[in-house]
C-alpha positions as CSV (number, residue, x, y, z in Angstrom):
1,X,50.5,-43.3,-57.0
2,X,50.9,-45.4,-60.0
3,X,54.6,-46.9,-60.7
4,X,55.5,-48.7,-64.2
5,X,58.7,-50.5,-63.8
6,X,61.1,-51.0,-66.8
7,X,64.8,-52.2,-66.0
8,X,66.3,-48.8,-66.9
9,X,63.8,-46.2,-65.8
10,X,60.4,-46.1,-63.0
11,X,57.6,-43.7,-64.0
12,X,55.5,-42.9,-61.6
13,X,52.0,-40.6,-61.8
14,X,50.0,-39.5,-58.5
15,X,46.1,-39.2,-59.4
16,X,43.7,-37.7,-57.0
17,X,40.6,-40.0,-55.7
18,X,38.8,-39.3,-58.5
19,X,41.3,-40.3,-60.6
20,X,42.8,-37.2,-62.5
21,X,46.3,-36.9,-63.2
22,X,48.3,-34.4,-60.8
23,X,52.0,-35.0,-61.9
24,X,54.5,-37.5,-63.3
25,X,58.0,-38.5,-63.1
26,X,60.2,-40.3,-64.5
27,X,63.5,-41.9,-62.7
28,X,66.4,-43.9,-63.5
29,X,66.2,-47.2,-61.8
30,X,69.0,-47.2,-59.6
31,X,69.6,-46.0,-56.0
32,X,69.7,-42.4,-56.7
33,X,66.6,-42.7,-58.8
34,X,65.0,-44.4,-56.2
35,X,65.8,-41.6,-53.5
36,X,64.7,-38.8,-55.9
37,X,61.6,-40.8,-56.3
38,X,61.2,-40.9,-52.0
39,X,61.4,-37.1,-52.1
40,X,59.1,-36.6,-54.3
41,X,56.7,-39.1,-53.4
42,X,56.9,-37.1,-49.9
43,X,55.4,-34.0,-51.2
44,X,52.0,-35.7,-51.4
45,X,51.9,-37.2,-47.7
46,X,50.5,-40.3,-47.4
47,X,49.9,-42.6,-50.8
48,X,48.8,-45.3,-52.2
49,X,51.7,-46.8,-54.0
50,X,50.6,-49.1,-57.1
51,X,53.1,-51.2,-58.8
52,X,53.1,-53.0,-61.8
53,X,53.5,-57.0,-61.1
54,X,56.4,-57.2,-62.4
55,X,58.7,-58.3,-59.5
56,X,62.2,-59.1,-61.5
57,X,61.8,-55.4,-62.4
58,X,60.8,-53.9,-59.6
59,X,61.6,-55.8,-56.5
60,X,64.4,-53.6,-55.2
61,X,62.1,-50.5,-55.7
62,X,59.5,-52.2,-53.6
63,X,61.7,-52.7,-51.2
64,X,63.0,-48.9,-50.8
65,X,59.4,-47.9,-50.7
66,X,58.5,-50.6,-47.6
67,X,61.5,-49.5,-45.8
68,X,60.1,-45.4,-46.0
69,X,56.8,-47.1,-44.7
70,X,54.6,-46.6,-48.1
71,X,51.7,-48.7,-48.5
72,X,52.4,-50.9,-51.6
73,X,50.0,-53.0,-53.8
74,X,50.4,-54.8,-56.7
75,X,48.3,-54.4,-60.2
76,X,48.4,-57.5,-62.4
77,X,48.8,-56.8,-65.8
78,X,45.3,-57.8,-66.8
79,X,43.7,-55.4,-65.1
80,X,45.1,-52.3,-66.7
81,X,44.0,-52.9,-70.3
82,X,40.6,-51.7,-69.0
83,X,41.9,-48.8,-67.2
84,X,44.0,-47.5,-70.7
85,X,40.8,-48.5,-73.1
86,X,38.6,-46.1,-70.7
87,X,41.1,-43.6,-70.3
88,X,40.8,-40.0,-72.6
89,X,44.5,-40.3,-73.6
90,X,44.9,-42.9,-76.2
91,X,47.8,-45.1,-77.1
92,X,50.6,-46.5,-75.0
93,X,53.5,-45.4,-73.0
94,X,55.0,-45.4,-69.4
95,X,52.9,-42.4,-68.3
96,X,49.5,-44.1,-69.5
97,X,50.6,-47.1,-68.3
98,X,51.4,-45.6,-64.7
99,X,48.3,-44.0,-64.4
100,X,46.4,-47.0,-65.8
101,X,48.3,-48.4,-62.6
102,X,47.2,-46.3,-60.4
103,X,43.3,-45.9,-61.3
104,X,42.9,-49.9,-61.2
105,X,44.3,-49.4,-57.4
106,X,41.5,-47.0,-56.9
107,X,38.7,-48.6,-57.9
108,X,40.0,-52.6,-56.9
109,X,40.4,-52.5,-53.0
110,X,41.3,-55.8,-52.4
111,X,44.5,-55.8,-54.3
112,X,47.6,-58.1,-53.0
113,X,50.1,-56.5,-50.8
114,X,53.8,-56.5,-51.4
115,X,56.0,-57.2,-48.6
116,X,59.3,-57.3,-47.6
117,X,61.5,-60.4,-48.7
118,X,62.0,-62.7,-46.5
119,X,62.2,-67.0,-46.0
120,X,59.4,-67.6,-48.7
121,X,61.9,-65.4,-50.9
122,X,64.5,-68.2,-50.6
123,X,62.2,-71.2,-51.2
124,X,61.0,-69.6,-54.2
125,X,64.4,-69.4,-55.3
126,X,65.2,-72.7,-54.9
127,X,62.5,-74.2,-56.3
128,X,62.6,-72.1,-59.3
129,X,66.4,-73.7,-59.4
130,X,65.2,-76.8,-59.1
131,X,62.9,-77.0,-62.0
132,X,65.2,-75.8,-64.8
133,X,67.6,-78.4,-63.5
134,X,64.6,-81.2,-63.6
135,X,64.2,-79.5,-67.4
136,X,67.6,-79.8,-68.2
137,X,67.9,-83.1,-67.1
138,X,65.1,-84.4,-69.5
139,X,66.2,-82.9,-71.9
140,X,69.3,-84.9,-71.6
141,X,68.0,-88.0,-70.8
142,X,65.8,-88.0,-74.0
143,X,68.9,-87.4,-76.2
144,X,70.7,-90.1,-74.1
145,X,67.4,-92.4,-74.6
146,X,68.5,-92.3,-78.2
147,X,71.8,-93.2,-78.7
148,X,71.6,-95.8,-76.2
149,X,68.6,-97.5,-78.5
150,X,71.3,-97.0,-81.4
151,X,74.2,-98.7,-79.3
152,X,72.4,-101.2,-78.1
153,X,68.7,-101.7,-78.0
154,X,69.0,-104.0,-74.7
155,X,70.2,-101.1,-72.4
156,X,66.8,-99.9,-72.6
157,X,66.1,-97.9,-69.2
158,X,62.7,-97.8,-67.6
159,X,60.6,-94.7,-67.2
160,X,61.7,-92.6,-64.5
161,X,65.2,-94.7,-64.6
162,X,67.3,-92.1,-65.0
163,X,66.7,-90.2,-62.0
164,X,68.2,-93.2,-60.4
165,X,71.8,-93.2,-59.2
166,X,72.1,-97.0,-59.3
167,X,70.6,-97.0,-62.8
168,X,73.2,-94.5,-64.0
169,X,76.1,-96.4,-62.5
170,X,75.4,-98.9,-64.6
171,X,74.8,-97.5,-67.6
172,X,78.3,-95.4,-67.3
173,X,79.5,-99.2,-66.8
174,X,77.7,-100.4,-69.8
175,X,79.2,-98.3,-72.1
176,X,82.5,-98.8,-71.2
177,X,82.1,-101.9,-73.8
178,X,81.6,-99.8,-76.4
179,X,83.6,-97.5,-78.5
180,X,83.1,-95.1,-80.6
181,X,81.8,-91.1,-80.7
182,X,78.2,-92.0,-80.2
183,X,79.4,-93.9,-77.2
184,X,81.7,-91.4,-76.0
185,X,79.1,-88.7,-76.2
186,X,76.3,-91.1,-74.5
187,X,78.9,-91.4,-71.7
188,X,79.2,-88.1,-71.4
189,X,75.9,-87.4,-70.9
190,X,75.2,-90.1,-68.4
191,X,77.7,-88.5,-66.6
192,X,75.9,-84.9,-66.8
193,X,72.3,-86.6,-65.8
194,X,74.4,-88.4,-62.5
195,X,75.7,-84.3,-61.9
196,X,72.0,-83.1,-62.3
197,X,70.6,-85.5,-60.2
198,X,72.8,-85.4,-57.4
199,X,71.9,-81.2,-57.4
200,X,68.5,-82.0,-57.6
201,X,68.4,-84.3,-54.5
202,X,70.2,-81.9,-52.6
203,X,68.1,-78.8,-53.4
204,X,65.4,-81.3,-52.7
205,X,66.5,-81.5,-49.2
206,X,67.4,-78.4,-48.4
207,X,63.7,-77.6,-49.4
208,X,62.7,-79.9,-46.9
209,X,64.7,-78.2,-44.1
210,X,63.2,-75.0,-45.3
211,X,59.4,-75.8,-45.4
212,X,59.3,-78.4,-42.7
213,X,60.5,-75.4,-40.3
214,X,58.3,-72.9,-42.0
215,X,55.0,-74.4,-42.6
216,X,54.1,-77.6,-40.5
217,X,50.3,-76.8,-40.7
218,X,50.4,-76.6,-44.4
219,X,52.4,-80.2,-44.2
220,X,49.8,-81.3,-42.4
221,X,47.4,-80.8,-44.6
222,X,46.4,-84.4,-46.4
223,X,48.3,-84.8,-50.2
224,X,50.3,-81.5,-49.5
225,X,53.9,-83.1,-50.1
226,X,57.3,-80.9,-49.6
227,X,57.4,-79.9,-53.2
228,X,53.6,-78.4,-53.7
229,X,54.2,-77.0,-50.5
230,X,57.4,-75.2,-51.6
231,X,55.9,-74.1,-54.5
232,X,52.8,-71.9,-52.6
233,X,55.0,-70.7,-50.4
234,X,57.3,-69.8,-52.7
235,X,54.6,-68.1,-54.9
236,X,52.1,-66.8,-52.1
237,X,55.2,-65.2,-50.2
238,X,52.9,-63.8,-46.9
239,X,49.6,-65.2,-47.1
240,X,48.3,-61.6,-45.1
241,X,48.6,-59.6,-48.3
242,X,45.7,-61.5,-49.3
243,X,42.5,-60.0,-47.7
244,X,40.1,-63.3,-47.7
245,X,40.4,-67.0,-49.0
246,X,37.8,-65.7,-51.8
247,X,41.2,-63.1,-52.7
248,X,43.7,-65.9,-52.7
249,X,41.4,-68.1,-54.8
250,X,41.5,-65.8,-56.9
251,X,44.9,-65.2,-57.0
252,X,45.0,-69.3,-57.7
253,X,42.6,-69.5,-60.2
254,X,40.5,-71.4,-58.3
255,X,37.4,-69.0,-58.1
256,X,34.9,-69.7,-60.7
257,X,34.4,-66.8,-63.2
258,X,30.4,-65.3,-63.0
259,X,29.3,-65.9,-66.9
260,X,25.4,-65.1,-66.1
261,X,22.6,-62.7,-66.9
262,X,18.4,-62.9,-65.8
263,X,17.5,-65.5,-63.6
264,X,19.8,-68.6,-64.4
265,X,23.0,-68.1,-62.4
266,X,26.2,-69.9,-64.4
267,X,29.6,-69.7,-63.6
268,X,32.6,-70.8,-65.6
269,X,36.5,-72.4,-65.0
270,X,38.6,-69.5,-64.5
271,X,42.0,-70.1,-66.9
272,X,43.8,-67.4,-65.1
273,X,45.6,-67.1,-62.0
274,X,49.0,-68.4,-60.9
275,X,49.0,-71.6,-62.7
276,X,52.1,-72.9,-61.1
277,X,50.1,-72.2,-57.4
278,X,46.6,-74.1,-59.6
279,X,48.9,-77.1,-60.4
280,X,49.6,-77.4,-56.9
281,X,46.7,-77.4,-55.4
282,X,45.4,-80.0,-58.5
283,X,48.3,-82.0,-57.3
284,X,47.0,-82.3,-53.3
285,X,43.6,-82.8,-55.0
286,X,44.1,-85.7,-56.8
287,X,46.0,-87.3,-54.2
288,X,43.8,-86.5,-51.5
289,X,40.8,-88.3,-54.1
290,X,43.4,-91.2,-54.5
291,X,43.6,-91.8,-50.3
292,X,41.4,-92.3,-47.5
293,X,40.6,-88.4,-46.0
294,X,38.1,-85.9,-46.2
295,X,38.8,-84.8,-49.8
296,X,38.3,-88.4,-50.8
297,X,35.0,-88.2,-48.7
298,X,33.7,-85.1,-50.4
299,X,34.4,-85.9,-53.6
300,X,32.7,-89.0,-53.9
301,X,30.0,-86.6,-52.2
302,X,29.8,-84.4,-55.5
303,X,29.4,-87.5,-57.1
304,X,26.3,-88.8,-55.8
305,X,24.9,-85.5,-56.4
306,X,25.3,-85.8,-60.3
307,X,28.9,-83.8,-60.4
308,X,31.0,-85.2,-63.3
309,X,34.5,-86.2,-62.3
310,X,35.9,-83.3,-63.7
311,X,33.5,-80.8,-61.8
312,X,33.7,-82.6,-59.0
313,X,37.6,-82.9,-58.3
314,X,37.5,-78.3,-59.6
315,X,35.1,-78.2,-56.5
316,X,37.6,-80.0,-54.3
317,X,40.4,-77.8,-55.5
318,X,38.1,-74.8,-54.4
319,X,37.7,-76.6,-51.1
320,X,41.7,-77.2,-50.8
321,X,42.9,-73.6,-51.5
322,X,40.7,-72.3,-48.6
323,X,42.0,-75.0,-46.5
324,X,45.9,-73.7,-47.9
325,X,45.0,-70.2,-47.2
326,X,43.8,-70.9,-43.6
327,X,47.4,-73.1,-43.1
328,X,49.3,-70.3,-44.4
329,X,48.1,-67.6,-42.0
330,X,48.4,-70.2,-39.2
331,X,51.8,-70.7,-40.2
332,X,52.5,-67.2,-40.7
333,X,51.1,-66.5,-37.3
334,X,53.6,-69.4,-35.5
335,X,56.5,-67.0,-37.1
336,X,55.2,-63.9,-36.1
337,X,55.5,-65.0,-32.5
338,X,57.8,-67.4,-30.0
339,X,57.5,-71.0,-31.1
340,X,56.3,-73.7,-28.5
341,X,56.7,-77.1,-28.3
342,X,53.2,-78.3,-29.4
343,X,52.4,-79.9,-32.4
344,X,50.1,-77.7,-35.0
345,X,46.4,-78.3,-34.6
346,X,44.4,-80.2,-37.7
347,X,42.7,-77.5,-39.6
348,X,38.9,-79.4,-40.6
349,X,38.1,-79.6,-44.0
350,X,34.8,-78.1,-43.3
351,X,35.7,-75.2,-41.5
């Protein structure tokens, strides 16, 4: 059963194993839509459901269909422009698009698995809150940068200075010297980056609370601050909807893309993926190249084997998200059953 969400209306087509369209409908996305669509969907006995990944759309729909016990994958986008450009029916609309849906789940098995919302739900949340306030805030402090060169070219604040509560103090106190609009509005907005930043530290610890509960193994993991570690939480959600490390690398953009043909086997960086999970696992990278640990060790590794720099720290990266994936399900595992007392085990490198 292909499903293409739109905020007003689902469509959804069922397709036999071979793929050939049995029957559509289309429902209004609101409760009662989402009950007509239950009954129907129990006509057919058990399905496949395949949903579009398009979660702000379709989250509370997913959720209706978990709670009736539906099986429920999700399709990226990418993958159904091969689906409608194979397809006999040409053009675009929510029928093609549902069954384009619902053909990729047939003939891609290893697709991710939607689940139930639940603590990752929250840290996603928050962290998503916490980045349009850091964007806000530098936003702000470049306009404040300004004026504050135009007042007085001496209250020059160093980089990063404004995320510093001291530093802010004084300016505020600086600029009581002055007069004026420009100083009145520079005030102002010294005022609104002191707002932002005390919001920001406490989202940052309440972060903190949140993954230090949920995920010790990934904290444990060398270069894997609070912050990346929110972030692939937050964007993994339950690491067992992905089938093997090679899925989840994929999922990261981390697994090289196979660019070969004959005898010479090539492979080439893969652009796609969740780049916000990518940056985070570049993030632990670099740091873990930077310290003294088994990344560090394995990378200079690559290097004596003729790796450039740049090839060297993609291959760590590779290394890291396998070494993510295996903390996830360990941490996933500690919530699935009574906690104990025992701090979590080191998960090797090598393993």
């Amino acid at each position: 059963m292909g499903i293409d969400g739109h905020k007003n209306t689902h469509t959804l087509v069922a397709v036999d194993p071979l793929g050939k369209r049995l029957a559509e409908l289309t429902v209004a996305a609101r409760p009662a839509g989402h009950l007509k669509a239950l009954a129907w969907l129990h006509g057919f006995g058990p399905v496949l459901v395949a949903v579009e990944d398009c979660r702000h759309l379709t989250r509370r729909f997913e959720a209706d269909l978990l709670n009736s016990g539906h099986a429920v994958v999700r399709v990226h986008t990418r993958l159904m422009a091969g689906a409608r450009r194979s397809a006999r029916e040409r053009g675009k609309s929510d029928p093609i698009d549902a069954e384009a849906v619902a053909r990729v789940a047939l003939r891609e098995p290893d697709l991710p698995k939607a689940c139930l919302d639940g603590p990752s739900r929250d840290i996603k949340l928050l962290v998503d809150h916490r980045r349009t306030l850091v964007a806000q805030r530098t936003a702000i402090g470049n306009k404040l940068r300004w004026f504050l060169h135009e007042l007085d070219p001496e209250l020059a604040v160093a980089s990063r200075g404004l995320r510093r509560l001291c530093v802010l103090d004084h300016l505020a106190h600086a600029l009581m010297q002055h007069r004026g609009t420009l100083a009145a509005i520079a005030a102002e907005l010294v005022a609104d980056c002191r707002r932002l930043s005390e919001r920001i530290n406490a989202l940052e610890s309440q972060i903190r609370r949140l993954v230090t509960t949920r995920a010790p193994h990934l904290l444990a993991i060398p270069g894997c601050g609070v912050l990346s570690a929110a972030v692939i939480i937050g964007e993994a959600a339950d690491a067992t909807r992905f089938v093997s490390k090679a899925a989840f690398a994929r999922f990261n953009g981390t697994a090289p893309i196979p660019v070969w043909s004959g005898n010479k086997v090539r492979v080439r960086l893969n652009r796609g993926g969740n780049r916000t999970v990518n940056h985070a696992l570049h993030m632990i990278a670099v740091t873990q190249v930077r310290g003294d640990s088994e990344g560090a060790t394995y990378f200079a590794k690559q290097l004596t084997v003729g790796k450039t720099k740049t090839e060297a720290l993609r291959l760590l990266r590779r290394r890291v998200s396998d070494r993510v994936y295996r903390a996830l399900l360990a941490d996933q595992a500690d919530l699935d059953q009574p906690r104990n007392s025992q701090p979590p085990t080191p998960i090797s490198l090598a393993a």
